[in-house]
N, CA, C and O of each residue as an XYZ file, in Angstrom:
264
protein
N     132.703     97.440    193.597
C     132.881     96.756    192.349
C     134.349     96.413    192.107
O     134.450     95.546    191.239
N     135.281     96.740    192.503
C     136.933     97.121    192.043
C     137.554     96.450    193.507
O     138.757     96.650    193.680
N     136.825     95.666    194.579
C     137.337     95.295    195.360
C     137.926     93.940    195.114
O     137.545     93.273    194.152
N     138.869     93.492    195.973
C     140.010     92.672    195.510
C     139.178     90.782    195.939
O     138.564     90.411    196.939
N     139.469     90.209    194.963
C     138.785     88.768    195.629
C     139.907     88.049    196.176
O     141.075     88.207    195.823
N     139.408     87.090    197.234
C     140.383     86.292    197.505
C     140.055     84.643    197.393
O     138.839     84.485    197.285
N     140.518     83.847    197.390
C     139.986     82.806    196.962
C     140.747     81.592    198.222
O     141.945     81.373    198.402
N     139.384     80.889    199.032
C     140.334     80.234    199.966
C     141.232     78.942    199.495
O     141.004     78.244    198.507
N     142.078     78.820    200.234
C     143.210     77.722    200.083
C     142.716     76.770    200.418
O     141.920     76.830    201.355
N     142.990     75.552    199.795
C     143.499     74.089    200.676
C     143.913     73.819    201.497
O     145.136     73.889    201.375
N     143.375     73.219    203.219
C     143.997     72.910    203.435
C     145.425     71.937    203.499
O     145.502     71.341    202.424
N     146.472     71.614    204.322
C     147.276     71.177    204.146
C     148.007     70.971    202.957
O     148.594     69.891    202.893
N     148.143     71.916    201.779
C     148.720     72.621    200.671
C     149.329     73.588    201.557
O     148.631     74.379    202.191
N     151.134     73.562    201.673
C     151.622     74.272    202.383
C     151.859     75.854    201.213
O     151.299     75.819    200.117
N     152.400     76.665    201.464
C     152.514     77.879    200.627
C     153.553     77.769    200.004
O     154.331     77.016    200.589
N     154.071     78.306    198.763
C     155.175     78.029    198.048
C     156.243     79.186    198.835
O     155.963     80.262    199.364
N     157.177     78.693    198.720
C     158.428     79.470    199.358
C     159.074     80.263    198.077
O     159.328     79.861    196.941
N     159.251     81.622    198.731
C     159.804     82.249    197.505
C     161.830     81.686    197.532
O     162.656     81.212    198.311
N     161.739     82.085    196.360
C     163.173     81.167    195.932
C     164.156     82.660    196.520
O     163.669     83.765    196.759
N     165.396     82.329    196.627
C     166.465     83.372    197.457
C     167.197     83.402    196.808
O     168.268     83.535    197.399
N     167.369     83.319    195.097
C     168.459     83.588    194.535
C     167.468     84.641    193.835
O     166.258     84.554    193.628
N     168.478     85.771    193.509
C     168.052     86.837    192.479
C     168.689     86.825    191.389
O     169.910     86.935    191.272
N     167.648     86.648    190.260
C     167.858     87.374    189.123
C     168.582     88.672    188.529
O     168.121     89.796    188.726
N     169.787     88.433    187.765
C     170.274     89.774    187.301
C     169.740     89.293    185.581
O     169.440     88.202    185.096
N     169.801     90.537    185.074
C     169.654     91.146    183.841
C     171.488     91.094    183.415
O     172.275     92.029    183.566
N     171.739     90.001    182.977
C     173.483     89.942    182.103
C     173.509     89.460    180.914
O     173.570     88.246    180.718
N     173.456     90.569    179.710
C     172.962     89.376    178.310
C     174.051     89.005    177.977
O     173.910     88.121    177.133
N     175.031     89.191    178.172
C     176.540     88.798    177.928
C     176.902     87.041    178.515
O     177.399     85.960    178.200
N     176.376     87.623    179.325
C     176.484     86.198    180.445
C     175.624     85.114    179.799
O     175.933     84.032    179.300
N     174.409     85.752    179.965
C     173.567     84.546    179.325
C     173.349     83.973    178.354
O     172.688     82.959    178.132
N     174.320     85.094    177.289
C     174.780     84.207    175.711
C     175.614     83.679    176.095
O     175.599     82.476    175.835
N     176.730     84.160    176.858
C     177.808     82.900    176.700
C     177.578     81.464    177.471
O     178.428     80.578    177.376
N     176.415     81.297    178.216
C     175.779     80.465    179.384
C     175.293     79.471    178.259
O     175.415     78.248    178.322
N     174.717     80.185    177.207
C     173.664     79.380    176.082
C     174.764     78.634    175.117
O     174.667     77.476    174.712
N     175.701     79.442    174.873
C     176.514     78.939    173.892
C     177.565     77.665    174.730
O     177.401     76.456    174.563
N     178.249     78.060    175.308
C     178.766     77.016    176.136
C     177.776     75.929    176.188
O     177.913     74.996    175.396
N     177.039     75.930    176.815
C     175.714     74.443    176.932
C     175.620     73.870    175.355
O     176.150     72.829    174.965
N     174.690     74.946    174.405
C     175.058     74.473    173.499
C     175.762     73.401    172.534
O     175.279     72.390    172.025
N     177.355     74.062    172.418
C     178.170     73.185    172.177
C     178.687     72.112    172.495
O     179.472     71.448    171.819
N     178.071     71.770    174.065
C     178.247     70.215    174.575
C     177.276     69.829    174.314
O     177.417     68.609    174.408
N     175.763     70.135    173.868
C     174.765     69.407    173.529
C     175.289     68.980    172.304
O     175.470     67.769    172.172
N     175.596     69.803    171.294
C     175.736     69.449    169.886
C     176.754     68.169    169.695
O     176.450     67.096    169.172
N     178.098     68.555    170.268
C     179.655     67.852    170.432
C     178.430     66.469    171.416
O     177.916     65.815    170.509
N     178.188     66.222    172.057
C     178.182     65.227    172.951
C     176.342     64.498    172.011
O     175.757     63.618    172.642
N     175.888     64.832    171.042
C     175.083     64.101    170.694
C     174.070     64.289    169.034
O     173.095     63.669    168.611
N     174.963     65.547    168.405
C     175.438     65.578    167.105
C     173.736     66.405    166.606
O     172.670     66.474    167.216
N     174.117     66.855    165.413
C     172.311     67.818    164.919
C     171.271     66.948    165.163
O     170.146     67.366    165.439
N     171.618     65.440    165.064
C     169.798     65.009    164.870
C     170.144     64.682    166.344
O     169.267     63.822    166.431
N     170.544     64.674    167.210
C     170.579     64.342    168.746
C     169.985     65.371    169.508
O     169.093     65.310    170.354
N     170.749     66.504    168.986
C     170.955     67.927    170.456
C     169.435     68.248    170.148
O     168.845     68.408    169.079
N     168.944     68.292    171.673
C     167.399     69.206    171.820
C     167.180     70.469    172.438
O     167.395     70.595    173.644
N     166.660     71.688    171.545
C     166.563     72.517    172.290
C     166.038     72.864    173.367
O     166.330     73.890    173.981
N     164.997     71.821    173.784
C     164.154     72.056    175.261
C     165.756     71.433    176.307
O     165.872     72.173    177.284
N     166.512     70.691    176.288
C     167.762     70.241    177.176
C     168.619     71.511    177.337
O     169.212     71.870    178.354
N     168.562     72.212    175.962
C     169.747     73.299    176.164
C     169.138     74.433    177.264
O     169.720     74.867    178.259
N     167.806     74.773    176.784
C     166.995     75.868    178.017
C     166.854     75.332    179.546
O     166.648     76.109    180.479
N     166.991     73.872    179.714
C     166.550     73.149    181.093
C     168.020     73.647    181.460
O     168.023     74.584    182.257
N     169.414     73.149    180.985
C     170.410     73.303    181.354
C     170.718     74.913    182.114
O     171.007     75.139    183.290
N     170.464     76.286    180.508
C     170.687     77.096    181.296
C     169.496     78.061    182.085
O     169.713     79.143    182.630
N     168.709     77.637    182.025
C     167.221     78.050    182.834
C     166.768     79.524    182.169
O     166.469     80.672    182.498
N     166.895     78.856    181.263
C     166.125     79.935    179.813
C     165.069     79.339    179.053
O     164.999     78.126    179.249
N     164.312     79.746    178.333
C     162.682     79.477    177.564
C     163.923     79.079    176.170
O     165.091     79.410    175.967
N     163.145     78.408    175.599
C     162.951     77.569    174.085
C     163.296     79.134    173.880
O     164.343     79.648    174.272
N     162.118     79.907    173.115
C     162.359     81.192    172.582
C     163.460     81.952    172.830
O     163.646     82.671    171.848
N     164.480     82.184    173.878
C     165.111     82.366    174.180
C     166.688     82.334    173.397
O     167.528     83.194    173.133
N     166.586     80.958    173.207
C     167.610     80.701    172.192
C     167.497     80.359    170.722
O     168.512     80.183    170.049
């Protein structure tokens, strides 16, 4: 009952490659990563301009995030 399923693939759907950069845990870093971006969103396209989904793409953080 508790045995594991597997589900077959597609062919020629190659496998996703795991990515080779690692993740650290730096909240220091990553406020000042947010804030820096930030302020060129704001400076370079003013409150009704700057979008928060651009500021998270920039520093590869979630909406919620900031």
């Amino acid at each position: 009952m508790n045995e594991p399923v597997h589900f077959a693939r597609k062919a020629g759907r190659p496998k996703a490659q795991a990515k080779e950069t690692t993740r650290t845990n730096d909240p220091e870093r990553t406020m000042a990563n947010i804030l820096e971006v930030a302020m060129t969103e704001f400076a370079e396209k003013g409150l009704a301009g700057a979008r928060i989904d651009e500021i998270a793409a920039a520093t590869q953080t979630s909406k919620r995030m900031i």
